[in-house]
N, CA, C and O atoms as a CHARMM CRD file, in Angstrom:
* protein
*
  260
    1    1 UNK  N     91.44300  82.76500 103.70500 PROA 1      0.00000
    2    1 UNK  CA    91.56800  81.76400 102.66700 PROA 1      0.00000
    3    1 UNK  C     90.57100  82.08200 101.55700 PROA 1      0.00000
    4    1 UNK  O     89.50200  82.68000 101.68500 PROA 1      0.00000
    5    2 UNK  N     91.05800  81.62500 100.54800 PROA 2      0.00000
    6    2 UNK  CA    90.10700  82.62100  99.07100 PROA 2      0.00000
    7    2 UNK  C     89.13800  81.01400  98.84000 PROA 2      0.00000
    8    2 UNK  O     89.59400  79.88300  99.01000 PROA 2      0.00000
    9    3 UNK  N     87.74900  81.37000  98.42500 PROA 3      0.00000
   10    3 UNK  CA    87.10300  80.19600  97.60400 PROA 3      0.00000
   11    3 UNK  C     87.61000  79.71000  96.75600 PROA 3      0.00000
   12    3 UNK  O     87.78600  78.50300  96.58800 PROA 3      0.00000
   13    4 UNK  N     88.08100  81.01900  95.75300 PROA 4      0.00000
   14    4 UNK  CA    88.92100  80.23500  95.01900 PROA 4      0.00000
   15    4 UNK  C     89.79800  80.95100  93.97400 PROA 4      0.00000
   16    4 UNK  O     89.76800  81.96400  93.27700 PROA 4      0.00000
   17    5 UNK  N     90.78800  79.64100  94.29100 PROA 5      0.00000
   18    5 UNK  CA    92.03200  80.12500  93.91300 PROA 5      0.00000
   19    5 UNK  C     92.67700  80.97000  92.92700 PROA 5      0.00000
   20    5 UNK  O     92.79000  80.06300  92.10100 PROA 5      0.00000
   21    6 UNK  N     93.22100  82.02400  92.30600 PROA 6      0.00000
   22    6 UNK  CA    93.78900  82.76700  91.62000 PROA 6      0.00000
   23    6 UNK  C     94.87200  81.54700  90.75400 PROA 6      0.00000
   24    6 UNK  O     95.87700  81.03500  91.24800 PROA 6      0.00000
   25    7 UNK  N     94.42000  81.33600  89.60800 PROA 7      0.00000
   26    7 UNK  CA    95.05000  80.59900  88.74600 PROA 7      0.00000
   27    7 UNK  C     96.44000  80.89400  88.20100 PROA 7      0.00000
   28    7 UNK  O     97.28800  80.02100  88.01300 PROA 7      0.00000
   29    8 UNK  N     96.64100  82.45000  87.91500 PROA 8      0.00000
   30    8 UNK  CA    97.94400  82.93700  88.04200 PROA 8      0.00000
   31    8 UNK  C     98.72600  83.04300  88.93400 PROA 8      0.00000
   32    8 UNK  O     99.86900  82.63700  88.72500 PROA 8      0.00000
   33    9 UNK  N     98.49200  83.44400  89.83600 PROA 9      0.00000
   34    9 UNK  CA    98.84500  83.22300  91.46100 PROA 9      0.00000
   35    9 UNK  C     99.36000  82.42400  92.15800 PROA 9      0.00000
   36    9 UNK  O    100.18700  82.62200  93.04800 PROA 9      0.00000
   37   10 UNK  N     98.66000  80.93200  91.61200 PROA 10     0.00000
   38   10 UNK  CA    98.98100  79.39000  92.01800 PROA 10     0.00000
   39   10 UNK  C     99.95200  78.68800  91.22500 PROA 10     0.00000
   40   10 UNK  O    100.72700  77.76000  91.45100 PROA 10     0.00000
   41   11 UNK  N     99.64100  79.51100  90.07800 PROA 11     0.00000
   42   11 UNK  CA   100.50300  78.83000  88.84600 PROA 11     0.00000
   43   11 UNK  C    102.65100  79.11900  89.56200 PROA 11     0.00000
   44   11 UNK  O    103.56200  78.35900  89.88900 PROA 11     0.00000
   45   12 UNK  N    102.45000  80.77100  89.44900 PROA 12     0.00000
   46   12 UNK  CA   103.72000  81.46100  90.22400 PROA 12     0.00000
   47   12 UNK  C    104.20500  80.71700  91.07100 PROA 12     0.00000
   48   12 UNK  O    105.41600  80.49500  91.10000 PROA 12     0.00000
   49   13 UNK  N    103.16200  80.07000  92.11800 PROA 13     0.00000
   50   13 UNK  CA   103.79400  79.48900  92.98100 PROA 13     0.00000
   51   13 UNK  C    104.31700  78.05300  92.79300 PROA 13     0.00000
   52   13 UNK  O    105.44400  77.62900  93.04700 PROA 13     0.00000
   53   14 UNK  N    103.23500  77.38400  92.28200 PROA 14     0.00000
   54   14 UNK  CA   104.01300  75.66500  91.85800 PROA 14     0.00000
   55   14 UNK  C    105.02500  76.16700  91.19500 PROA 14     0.00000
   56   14 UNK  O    106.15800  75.85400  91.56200 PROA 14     0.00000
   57   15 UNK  N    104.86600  76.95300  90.20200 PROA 15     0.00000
   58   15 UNK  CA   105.87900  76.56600  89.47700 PROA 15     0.00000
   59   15 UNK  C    107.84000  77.29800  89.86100 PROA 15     0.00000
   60   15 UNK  O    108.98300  77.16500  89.42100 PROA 15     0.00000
   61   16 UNK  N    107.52200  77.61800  90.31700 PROA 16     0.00000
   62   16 UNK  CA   109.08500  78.52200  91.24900 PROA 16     0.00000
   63   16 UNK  C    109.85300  77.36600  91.66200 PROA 16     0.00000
   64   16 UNK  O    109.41000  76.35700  92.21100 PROA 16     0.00000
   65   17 UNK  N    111.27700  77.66600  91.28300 PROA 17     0.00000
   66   17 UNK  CA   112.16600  76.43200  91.55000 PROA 17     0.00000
   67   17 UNK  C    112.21300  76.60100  92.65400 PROA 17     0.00000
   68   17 UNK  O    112.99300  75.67600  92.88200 PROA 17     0.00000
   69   18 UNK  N    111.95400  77.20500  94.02000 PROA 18     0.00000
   70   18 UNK  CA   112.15400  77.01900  95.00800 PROA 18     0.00000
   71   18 UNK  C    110.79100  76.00700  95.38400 PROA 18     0.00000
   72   18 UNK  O    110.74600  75.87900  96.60800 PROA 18     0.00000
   73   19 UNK  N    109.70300  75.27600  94.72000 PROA 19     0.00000
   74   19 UNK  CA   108.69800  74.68900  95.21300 PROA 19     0.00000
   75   19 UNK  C    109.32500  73.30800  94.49800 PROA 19     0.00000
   76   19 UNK  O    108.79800  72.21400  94.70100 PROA 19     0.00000
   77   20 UNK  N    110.17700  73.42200  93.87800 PROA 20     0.00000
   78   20 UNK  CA   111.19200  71.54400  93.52600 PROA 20     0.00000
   79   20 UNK  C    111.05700  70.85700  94.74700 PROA 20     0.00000
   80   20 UNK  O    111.26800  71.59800  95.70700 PROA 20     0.00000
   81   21 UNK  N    110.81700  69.86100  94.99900 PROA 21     0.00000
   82   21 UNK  CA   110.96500  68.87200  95.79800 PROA 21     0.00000
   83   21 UNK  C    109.69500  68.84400  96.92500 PROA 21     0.00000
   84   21 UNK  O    108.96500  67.87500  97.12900 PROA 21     0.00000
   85   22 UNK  N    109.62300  70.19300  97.61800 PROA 22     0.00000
   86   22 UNK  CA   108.49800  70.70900  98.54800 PROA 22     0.00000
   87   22 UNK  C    107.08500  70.84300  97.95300 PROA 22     0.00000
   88   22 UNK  O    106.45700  71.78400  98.43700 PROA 22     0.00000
   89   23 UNK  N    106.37400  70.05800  96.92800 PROA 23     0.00000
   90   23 UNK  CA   105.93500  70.31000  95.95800 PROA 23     0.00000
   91   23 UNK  C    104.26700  70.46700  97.20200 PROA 23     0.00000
   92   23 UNK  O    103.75700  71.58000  97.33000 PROA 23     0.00000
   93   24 UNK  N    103.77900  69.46800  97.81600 PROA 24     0.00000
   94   24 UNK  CA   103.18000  69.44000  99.15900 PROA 24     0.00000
   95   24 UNK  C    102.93300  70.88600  99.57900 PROA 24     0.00000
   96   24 UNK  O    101.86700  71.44200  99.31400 PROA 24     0.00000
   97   25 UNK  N    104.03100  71.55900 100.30500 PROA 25     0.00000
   98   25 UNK  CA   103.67200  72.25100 100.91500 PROA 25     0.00000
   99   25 UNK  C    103.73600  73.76200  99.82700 PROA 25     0.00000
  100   25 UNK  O    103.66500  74.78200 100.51300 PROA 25     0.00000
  101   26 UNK  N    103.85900  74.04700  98.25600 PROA 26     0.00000
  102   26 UNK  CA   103.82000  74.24600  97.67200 PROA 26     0.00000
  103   26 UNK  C    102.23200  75.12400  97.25800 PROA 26     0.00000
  104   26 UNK  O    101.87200  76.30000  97.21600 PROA 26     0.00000
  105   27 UNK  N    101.47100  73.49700  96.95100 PROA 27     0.00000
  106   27 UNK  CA   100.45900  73.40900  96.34900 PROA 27     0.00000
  107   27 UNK  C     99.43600  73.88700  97.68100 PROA 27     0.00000
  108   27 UNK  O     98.31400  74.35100  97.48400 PROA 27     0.00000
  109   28 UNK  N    100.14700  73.64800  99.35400 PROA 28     0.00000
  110   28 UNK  CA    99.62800  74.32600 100.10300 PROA 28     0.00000
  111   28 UNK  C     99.01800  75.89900 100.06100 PROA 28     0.00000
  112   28 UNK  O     97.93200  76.36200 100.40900 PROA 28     0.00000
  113   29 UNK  N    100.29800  76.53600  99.43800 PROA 29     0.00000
  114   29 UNK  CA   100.68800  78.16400  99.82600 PROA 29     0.00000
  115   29 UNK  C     99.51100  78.13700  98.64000 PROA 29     0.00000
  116   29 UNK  O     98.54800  78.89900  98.72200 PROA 29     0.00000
  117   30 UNK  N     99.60000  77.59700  98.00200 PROA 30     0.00000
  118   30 UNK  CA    99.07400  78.10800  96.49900 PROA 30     0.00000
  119   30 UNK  C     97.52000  77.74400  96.57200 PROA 30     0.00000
  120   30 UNK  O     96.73800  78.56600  96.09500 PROA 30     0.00000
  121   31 UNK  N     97.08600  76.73100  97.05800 PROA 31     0.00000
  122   31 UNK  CA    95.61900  76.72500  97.05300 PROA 31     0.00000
  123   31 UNK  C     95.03700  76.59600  98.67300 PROA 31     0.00000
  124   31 UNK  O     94.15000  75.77800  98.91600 PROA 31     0.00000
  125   32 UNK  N     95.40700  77.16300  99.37900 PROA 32     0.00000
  126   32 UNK  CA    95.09600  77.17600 100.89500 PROA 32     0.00000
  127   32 UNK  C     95.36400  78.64200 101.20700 PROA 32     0.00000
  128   32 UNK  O     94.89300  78.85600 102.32400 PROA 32     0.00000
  129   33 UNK  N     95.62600  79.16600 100.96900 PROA 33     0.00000
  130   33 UNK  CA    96.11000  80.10700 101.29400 PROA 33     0.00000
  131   33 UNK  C     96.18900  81.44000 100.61500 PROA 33     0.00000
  132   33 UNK  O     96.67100  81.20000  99.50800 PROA 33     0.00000
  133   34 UNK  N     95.90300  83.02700 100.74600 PROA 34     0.00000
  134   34 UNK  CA    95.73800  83.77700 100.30200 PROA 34     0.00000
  135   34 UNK  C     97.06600  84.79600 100.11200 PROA 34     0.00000
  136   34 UNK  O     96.89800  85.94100  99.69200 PROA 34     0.00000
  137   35 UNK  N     98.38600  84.28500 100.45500 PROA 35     0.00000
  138   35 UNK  CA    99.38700  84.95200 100.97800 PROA 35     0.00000
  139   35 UNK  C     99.54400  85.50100  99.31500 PROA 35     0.00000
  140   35 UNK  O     99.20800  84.80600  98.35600 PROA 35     0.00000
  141   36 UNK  N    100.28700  87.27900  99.17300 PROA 36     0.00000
  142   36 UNK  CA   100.65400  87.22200  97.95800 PROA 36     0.00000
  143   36 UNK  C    101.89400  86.34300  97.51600 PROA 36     0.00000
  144   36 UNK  O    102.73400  86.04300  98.36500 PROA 36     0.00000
  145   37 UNK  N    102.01800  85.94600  96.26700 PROA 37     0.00000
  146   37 UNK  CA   103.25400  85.16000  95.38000 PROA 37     0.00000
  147   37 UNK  C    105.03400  85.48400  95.82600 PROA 37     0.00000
  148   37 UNK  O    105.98500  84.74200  95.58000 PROA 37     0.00000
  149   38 UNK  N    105.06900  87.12900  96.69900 PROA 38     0.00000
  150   38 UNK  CA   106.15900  87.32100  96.90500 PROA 38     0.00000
  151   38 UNK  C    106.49800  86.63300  98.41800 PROA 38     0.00000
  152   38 UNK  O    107.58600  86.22100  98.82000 PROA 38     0.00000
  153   39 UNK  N    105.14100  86.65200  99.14400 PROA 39     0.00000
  154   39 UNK  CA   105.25400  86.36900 100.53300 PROA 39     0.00000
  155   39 UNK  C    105.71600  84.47500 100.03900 PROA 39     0.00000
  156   39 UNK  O    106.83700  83.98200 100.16400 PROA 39     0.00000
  157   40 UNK  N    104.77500  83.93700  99.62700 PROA 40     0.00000
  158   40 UNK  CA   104.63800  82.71200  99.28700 PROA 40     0.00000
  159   40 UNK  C    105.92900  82.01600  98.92300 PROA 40     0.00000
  160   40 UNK  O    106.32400  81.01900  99.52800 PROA 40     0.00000
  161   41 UNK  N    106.70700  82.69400  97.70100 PROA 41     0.00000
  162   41 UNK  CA   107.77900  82.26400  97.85200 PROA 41     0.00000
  163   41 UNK  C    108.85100  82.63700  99.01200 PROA 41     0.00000
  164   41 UNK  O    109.70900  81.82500  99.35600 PROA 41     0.00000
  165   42 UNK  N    108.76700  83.59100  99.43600 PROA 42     0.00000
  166   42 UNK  CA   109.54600  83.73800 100.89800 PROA 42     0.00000
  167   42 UNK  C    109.65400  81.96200 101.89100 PROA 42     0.00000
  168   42 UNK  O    110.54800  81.30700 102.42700 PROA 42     0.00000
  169   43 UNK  N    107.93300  81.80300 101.63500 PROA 43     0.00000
  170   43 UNK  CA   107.84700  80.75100 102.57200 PROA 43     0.00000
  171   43 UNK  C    108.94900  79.53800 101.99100 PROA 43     0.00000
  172   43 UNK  O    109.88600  79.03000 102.60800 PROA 43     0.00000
  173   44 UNK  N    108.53200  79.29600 100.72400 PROA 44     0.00000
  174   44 UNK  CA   109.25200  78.46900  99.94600 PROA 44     0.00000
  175   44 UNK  C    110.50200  78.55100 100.15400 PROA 44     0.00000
  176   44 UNK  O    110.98600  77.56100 100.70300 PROA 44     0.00000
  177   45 UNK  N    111.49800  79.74400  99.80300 PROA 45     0.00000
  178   45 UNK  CA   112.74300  79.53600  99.99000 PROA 45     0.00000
  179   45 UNK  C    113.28100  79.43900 101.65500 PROA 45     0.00000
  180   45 UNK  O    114.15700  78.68600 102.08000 PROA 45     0.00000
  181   46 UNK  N    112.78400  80.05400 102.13900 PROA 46     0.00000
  182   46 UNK  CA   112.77200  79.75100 103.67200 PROA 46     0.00000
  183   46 UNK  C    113.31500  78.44800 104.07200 PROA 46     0.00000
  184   46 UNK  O    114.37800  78.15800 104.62300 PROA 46     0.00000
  185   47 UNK  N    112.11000  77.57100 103.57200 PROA 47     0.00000
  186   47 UNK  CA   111.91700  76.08600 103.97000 PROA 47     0.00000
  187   47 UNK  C    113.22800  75.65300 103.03000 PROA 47     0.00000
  188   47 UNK  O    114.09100  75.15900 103.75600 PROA 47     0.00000
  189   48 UNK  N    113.51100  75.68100 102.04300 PROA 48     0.00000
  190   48 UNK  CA   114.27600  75.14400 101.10100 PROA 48     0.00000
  191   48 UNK  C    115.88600  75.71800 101.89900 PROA 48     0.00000
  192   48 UNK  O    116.77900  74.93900 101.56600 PROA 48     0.00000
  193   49 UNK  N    116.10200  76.18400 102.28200 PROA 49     0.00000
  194   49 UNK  CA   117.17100  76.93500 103.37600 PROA 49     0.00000
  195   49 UNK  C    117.48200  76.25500 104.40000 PROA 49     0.00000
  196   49 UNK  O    118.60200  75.79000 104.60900 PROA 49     0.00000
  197   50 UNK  N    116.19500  76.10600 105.35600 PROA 50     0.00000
  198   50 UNK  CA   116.14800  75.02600 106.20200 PROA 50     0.00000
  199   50 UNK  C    116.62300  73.59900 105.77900 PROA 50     0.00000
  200   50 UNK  O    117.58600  73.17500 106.41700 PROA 50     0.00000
  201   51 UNK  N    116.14500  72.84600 104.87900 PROA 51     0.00000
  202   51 UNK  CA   116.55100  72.06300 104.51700 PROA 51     0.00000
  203   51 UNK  C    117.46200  71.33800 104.11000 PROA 51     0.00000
  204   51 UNK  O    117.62900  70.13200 104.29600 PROA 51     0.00000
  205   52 UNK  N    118.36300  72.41900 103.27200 PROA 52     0.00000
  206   52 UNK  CA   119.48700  72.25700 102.99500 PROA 52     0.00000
  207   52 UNK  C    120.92700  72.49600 104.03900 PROA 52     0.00000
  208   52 UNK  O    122.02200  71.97500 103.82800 PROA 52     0.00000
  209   53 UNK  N    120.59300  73.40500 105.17400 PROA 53     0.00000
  210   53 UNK  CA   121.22700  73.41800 106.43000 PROA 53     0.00000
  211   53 UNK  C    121.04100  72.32400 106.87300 PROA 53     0.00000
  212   53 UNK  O    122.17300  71.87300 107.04700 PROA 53     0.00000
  213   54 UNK  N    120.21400  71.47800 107.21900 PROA 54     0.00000
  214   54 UNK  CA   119.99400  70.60700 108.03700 PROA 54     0.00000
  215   54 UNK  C    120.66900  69.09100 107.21400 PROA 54     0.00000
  216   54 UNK  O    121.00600  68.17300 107.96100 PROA 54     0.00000
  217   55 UNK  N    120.77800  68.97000 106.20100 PROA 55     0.00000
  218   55 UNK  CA   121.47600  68.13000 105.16600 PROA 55     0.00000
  219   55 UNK  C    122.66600  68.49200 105.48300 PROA 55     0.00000
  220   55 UNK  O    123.36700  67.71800 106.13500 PROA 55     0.00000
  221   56 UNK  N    123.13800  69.73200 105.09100 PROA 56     0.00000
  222   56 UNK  CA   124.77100  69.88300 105.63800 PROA 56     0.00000
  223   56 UNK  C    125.09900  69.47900 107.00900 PROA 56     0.00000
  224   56 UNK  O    125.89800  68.57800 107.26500 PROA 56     0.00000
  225   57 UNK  N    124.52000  70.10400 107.80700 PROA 57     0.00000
  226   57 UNK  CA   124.58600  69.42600 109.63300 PROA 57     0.00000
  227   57 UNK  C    124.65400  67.83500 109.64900 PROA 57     0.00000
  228   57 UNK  O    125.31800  66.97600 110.22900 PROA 57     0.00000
  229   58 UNK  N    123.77100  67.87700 108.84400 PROA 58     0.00000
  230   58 UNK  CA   123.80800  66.30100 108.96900 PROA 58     0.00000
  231   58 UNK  C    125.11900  65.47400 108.56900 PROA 58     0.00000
  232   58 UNK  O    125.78400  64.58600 109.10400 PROA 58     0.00000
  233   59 UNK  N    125.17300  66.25600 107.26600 PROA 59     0.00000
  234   59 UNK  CA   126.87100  65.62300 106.61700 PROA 59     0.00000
  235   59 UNK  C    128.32100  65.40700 107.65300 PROA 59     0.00000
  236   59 UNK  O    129.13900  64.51600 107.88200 PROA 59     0.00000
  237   60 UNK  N    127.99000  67.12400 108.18600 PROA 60     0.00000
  238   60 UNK  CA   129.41800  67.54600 108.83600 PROA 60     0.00000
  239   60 UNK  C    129.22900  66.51300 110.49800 PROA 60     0.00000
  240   60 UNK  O    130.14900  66.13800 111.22500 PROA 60     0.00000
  241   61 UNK  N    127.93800  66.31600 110.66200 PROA 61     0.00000
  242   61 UNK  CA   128.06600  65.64400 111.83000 PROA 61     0.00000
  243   61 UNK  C    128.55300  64.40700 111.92400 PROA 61     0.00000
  244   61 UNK  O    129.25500  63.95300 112.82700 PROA 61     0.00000
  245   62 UNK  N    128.14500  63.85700 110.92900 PROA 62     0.00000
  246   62 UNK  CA   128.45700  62.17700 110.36900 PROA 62     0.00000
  247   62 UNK  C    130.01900  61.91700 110.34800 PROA 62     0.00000
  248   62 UNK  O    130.74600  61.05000 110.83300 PROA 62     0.00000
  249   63 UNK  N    130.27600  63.38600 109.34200 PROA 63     0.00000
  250   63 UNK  CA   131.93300  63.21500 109.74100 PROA 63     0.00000
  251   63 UNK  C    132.71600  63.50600 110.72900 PROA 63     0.00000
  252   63 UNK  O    133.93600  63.60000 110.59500 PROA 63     0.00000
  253   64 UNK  N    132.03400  63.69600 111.93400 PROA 64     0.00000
  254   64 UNK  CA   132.55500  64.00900 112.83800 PROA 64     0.00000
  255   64 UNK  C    132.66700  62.86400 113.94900 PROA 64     0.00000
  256   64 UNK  O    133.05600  62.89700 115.11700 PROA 64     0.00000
  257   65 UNK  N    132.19500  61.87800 113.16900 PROA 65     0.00000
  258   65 UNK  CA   131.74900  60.46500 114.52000 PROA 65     0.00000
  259   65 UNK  C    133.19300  59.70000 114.59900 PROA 65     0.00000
  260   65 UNK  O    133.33900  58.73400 115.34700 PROA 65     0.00000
């Protein structure tokens, strides 16, 4: 973990549409953490993947009752 944070670095990361909504765990990658900006958003879209699977599951299950 860095003392402190890379301002460009952090910036890349809030600001990436994949950190919309996840803004939390976002500001995590970005000031907790030393991961580079490509790894970082990995994490980001990852989660944003997850999420949106689990919204669909959710949909298709509902219609399934």
């Amino acid at each position: 973990m860095k003392d402190q944070p890379n301002s460009d670095r952090a910036r890349k990361i809030l600001s990436h549409p994949h950190a919309r909504g996840i803004e939390s765990f976002a500001r995590h990658l970005a000031l907790q953490t030393d991961l580079p900006v490509d790894q970082a958003v990995g994490a980001l879209e990852a989660l944003q993947q997850d999420l949106v699977g689990n919204q669909v599951d959710s949909i298709i299950n509902a219609g399934s009752k």
